[in-house]
N, C-alpha and C positions, 0 to 999 in steps of 0.2 A: 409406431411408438416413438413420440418424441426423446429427444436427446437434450439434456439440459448443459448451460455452460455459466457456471459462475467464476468466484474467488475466493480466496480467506475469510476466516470467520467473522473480522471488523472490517470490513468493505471497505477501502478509500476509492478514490476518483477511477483510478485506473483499471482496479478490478472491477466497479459495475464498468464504466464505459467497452471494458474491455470483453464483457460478456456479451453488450450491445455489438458489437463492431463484429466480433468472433462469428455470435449467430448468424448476423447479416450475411456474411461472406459463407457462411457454411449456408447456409437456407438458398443464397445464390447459386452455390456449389452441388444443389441437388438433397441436403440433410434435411429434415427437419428437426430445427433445435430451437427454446428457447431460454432467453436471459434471465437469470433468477439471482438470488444473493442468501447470503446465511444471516447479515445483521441487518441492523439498520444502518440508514447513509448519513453521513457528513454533513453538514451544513455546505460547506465546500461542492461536494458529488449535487445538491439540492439545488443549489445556483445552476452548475450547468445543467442539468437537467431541463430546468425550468428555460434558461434561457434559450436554448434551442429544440424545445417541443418536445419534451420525452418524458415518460409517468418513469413511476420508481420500478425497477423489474420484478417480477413475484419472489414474494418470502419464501422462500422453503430450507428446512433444516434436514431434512431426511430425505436419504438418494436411496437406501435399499432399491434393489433389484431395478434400478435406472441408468441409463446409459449416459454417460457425461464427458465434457471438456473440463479441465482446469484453468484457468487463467491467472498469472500472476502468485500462484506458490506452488507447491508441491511436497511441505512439509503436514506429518500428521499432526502435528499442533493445529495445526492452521485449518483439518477440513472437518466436515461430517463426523460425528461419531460414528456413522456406520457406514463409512467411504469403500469399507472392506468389501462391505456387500453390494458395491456399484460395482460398474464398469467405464474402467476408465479408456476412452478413445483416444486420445488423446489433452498433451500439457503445450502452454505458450505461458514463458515463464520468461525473467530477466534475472533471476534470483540463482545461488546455488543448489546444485543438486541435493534432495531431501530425502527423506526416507521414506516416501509412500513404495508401496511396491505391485506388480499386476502380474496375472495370470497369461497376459498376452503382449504380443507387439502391440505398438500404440504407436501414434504421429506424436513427434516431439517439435517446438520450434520453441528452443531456447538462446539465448545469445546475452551477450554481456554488455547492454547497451542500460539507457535507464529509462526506459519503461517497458509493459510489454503492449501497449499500443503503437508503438514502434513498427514491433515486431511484425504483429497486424497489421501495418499498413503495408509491409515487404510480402504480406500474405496477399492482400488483393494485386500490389503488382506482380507479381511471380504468377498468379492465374488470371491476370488480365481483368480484372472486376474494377467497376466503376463504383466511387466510392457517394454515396449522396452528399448534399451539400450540407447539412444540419450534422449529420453522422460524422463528417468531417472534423466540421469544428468542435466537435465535442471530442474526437480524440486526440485533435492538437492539444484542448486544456487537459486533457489528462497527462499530455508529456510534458508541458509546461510545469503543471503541480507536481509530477514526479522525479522532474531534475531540476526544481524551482529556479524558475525560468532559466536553464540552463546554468544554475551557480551550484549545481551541483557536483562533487566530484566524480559523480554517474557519467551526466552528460555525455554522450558520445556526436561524432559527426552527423551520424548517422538519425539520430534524435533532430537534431540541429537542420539536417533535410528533410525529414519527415513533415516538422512542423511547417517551414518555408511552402512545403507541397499542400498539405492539407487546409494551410490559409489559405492557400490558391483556390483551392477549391471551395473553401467556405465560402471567399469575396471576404475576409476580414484581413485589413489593410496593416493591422496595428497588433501583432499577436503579442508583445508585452506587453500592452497596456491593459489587452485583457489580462492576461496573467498574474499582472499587479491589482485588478478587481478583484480578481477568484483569492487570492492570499487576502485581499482585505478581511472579504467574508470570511475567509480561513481564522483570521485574528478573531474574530468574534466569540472571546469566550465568558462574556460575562452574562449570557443565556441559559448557560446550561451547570448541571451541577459539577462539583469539582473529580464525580467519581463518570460521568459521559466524557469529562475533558481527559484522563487517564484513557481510558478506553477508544479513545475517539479515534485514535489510529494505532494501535495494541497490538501484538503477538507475544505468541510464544515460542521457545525453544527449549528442545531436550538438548542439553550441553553435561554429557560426561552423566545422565541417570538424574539432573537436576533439572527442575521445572525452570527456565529464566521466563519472565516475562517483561518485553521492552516497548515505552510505548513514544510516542514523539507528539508533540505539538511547536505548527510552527506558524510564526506571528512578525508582521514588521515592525513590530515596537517589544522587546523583552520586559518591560516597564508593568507591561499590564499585568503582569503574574507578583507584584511584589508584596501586593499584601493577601496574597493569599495559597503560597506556598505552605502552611501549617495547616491549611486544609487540603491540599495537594498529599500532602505525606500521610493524610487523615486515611484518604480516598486509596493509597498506593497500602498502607498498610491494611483495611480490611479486605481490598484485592488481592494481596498477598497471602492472607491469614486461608481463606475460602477458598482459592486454588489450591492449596498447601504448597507457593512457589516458594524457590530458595531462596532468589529475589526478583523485586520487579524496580525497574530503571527508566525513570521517565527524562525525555529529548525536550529542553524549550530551547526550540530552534528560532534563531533571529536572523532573519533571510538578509537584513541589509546589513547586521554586522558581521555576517557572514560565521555564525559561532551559535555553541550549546550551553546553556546552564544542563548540566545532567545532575536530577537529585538519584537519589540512592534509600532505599532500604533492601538489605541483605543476612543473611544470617551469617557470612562472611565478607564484613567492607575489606579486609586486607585481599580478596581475590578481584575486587575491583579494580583496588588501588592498580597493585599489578598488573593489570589487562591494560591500563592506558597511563603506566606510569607517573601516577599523581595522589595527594593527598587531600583526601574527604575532608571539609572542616565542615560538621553542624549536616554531614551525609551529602553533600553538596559538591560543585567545582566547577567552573567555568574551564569550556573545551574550544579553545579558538580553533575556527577552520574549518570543525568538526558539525558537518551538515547530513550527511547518510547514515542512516542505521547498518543500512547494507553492507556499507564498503568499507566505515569509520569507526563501527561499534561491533557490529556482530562477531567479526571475524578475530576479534581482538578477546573479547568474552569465551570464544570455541577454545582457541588456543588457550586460556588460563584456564578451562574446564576440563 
């Protein structure tokens, strides 16, 4: 019986590459597992995919009575409706501890680094596995995208080696400049509707018995979003209404000015305000600096919840 290993419900870069890279090393290690995802991918995840030979991993929304890895969360917002009824072998997470919970020990490889294709790469060195050359560079771009290109306040050393190692092994000479390719395609949002661009990199979180849902998009130019934030708040308010969240908070993240427009619909903006000491004008704000959900937003939101 195979073992499957995905991510969170809205897949970015990290959680499919990280299902790819996970398997690898586990099917090397004697498992059989394979790479699967709960949504659809990215435009962003589509690039590299494409770029270094790799189809999209199987759809599957339902784990009943299947044996699985986690990659990249470990919160029940974020997995299967019926994760209860997996088994979970093991998490490779970069994120705080969450509230899924198991019947058994499990392998954990979690760490506080910014990604968890990091992580997995300290997984093939730790059991000596040779990583391919395609496989490589497709988990350098996923640390790239997830500590944008290291301007993240994630970013660890440790990322920062990872990638240096894994170029090595691609033969790619210039891992910024890919990096600034894959955010280009990342900016591409005039493709898709205004309620895939919400979603496009989504969670949720139980804070205090409240549904939050926060999603981020990030672009090297802020400019492209400006005439079409009223349909932005179109898209965030019928997301909110259908989930019954308390609120949902979308990131337009501007990688070169280093900072967030965060819009806002909430059924309390004064617990916003709070969480990051500032005042909504029109449900809005500019958050200089503030480039991590993880480390910039989330943590700030739990505490006011």
């Amino acid at each position: 019986m195979s073992t499957y290993i995905f991510g969170h419900t809205t897949p970015d870069s990290d959680s499919i590459i990280g299902a790819y890279s996970l398997s690898y090393l586990k099917n090397q290690l004697g498992e059989d597992c394979i790479p699967s995802r709960q949504g659809e991918i990215n435009p962003e995840t589509a690039f590299i995919l494409e770029k270094f030979g790799f189809k999209k991993p199987i759809l599957k929304t339902s784990y009943a009575g299947e044996k699985v890895y986690l990659v990249d969360f470990m919160e029940r917002s974020q997995s299967p409706k019926d994760i209860d009824e997996a088994t979970i072998l093991g998490i490779v997470d970069h994120h705080k501890l969450g509230d899924l919970k198991t019947d058994a020990p499990l392998e954990m490889w979690v760490r506080p680094v910014g990604c968890s294709n990091t992580i997995i790469k300290q997984m093939f060195d730790y059991y000596n596995v040779e990583i391919p050359k395609d496989l490589a560079g497709m988990m350098m771009c996923a640390i790239l995208s997830d500590t944008v290109i290291f301007k993240s306040p994630t970013c660890t050393k440790e990322d920062t080696k990872a990638v240096k190692e894994l170029a090595k092994i691609a033969q790619i000479d210039d891992p910024k400049a890919l990096g600034m390719e894959m955010f280009i395609v990342k900016s591409d949002v005039l493709n898709s509707t205004k309620r895939e661009l919400v979603l496009r990199d989504f969670k949720d979180f139980n804070m205090g018995g409240n549904k939050i849902g926060v999603g981020q998009l990030e672009v090297v130019d802020l400019s492209v979003f400006d005439n079409m934030k009223d349909e932005l708040f179109e898209a965030m308010a019928e997301i909110k209404a259908e989930g019954e969240r308390h609120s949902v908070l979308l990131l337009l993240t501007d990688i070169m000015q280093e900072g967030s427009q965060l819009l806002v619909l909430s059924d309390e903006n004064s617990k916003i305000e709070n969480a990051f000491d500032i005042k909504l004008q029109n449900n809005q704000v500019w958050l200089p600096k503030v480039m991590s959900r993880k480390k910039q937003v989330i943590p700030f939101l739990e505490k006011e919840f």
